[in-house]
C-alpha positions as CSV (number, residue, x, y, z in Angstrom):
1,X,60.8,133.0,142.3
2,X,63.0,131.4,140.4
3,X,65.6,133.8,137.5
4,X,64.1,133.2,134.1
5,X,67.1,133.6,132.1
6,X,71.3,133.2,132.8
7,X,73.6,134.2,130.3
8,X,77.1,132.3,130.8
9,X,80.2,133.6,129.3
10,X,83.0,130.9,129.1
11,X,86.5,132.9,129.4
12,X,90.3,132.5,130.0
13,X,91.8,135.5,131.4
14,X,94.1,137.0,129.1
15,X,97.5,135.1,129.9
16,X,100.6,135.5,127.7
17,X,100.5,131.8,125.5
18,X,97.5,130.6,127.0
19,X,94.7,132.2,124.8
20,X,94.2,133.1,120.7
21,X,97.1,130.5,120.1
22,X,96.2,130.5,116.5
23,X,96.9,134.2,116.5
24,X,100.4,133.7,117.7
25,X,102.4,132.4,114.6
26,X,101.5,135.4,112.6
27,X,100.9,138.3,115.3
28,X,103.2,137.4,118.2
29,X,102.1,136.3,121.8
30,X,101.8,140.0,123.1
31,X,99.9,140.7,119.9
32,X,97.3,137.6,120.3
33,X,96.9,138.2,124.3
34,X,96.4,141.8,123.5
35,X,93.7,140.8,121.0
36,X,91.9,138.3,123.5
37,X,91.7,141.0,126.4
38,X,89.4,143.1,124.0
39,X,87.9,140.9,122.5
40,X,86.6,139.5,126.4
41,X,85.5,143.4,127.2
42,X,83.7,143.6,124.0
43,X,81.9,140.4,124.8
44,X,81.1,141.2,128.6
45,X,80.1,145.0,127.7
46,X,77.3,143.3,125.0
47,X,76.0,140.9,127.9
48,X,75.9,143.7,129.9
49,X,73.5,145.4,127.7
50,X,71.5,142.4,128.1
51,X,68.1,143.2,130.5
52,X,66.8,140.6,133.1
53,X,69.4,138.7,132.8
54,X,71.6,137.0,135.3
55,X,75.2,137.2,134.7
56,X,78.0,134.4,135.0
57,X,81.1,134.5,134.3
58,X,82.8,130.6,133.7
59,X,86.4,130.9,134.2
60,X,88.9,128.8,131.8
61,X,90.8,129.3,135.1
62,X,91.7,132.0,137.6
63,X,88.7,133.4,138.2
64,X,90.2,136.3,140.6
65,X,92.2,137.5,137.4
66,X,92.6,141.6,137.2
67,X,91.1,141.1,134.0
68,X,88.0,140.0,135.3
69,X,87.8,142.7,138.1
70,X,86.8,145.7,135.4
71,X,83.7,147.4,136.2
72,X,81.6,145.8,133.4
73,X,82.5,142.5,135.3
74,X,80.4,143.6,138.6
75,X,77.7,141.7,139.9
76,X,78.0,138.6,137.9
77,X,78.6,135.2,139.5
78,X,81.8,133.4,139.1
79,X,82.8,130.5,138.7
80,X,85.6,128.0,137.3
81,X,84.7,125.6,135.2
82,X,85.6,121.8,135.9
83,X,88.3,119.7,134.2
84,X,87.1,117.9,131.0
85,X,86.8,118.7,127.5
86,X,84.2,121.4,126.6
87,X,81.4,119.8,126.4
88,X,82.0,118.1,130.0
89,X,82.5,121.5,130.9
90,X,79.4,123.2,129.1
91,X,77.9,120.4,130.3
92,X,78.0,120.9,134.3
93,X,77.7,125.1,133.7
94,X,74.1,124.8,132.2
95,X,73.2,121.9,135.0
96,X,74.2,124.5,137.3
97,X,72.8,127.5,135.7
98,X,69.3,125.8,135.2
99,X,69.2,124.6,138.9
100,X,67.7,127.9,139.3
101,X,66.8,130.0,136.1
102,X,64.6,128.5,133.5
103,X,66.8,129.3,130.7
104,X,70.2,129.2,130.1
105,X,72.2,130.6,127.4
106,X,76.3,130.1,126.8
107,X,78.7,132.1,124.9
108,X,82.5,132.6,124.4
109,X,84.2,135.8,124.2
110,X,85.1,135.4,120.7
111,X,82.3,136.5,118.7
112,X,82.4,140.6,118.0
113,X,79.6,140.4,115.7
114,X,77.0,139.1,118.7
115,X,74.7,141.6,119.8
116,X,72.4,142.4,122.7
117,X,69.4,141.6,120.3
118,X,70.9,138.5,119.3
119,X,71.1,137.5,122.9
120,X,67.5,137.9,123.5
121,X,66.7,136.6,120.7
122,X,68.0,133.3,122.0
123,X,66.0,133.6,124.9
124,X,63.0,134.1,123.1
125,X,63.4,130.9,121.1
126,X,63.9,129.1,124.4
127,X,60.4,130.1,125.3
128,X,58.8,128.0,121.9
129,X,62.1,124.7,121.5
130,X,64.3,123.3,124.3
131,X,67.5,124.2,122.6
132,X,68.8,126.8,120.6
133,X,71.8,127.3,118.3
134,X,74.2,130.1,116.9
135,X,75.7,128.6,114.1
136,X,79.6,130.3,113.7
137,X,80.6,130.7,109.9
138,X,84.0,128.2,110.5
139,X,81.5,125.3,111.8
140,X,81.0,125.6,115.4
141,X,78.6,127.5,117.0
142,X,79.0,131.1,118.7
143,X,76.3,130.3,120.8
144,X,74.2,127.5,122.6
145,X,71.3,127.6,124.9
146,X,68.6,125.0,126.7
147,X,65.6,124.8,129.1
148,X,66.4,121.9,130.3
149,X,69.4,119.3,130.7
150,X,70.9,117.7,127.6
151,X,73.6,116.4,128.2
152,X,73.4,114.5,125.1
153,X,73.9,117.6,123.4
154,X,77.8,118.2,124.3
155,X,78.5,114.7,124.1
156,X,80.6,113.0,121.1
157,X,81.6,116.3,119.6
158,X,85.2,117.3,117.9
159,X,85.7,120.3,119.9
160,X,87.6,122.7,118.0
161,X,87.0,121.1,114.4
162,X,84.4,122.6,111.7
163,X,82.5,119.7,112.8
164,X,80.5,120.9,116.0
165,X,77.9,122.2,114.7
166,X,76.5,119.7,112.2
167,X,77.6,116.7,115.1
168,X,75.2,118.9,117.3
169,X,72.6,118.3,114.8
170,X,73.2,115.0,114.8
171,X,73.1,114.5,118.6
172,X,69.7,116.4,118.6
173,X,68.1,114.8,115.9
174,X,69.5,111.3,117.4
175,X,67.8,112.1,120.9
176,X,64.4,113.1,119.7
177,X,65.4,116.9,120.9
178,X,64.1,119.8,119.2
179,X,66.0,122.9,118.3
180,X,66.5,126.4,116.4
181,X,69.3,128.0,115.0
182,X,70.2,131.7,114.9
183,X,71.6,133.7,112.3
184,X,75.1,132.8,111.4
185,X,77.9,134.7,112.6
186,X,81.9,134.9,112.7
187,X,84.5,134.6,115.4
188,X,88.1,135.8,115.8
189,X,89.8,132.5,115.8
190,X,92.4,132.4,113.4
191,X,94.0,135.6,111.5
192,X,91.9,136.2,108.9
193,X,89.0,136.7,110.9
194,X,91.6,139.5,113.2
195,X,91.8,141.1,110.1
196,X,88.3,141.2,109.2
197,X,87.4,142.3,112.6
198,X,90.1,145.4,112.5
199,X,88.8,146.1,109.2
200,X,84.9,146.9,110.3
């Protein structure tokens, strides 16, 4: 019988100048790795809370990291992703993912305000549209999810620019391809949204 839902969280380990480079001008490298390291155990602890759910972890790269040996880490699947930009590499996660679960969900390890609830709320809508979204307040998305291959979906997209989201729209509506988006939430990306975090 196959898993009906995987969760995938894509992750660096938290490497001194490789992660929360926006963070760095204003907060110092040790600072901005410090900040990514709790941010990736606040994420993990929330999927964690997440019933029935098959864990992966999706490396950035070293996937044998200390950081990724903590407790809340065990039993999960690991993996590194494949070279390519981030939708070749969302791309070949979810293809894997749904070669044996029904659903598949991706997040990053960014987004403090994502709850358990949230989660399963994504999995939910995957039971009623074949894709689901969770629009991010800078113009990406926090979350995306699919019961099925679409690749179409993380193709032609600015990675990185406040464009993702409404390109993802685009490529959807373009293909035919139904979809629902989630509440809209925030992500620690640059230092305002550090601040805003420390101040909750």
């Amino acid at each position: 019988m196959s898993l009906s839902k995987a969760i995938l969280l894509f992750a660096k380990p938290p490497v001194s100048g490789r992660v929360k480079t926006r963070l760095i001008p204003s907060l110092g490298v040790e600072v901005a790795t410090q900040v990514h390291a709790e941010l990736l155990l606040h994420c993990a602890s929330t999927l964690a809370q997440c019933p029935g759910v098959e864990r992966q972890l999706w490396a950035g790269f070293d996937p044998q990291n200390p950081a990724f040996q903590e407790p809340v880490f065990k039993g999960w699947k690991r993996y590194l992703q494949v070279d390519g930009d981030l939708g070749d590499r969302m791309a070949a996660a979810t293809a894997v993912a749904l070669s044996h679960a029904q659903r598949a969900v991706v997040v990053g390890s960014d987004c403090p305000a994502m709850t358990p609830a949230y989660i399963e709320a994504a999995f939910e809508a995957l039971e009623h549209h074949p894709v689901v979204l969770g629009p991010a307040e800078d113009g990406g998305y926090v979350l995306v999810g699919t019961r099925e291959r679409v690749p179409e979906l993380f193709q032609g997209i600015d990675w990185g620019s406040d464009r993702v989201l409404q390109q993802s729209r685009e490529r959807l509506r373009k293909e035919g391809v139904g979809w629902v988006e989630l509440e809209t939430l925030w992500d620690v990306d640059r230092p305002e949204d550090f601040r805003r975090w420390r101040g909750r």
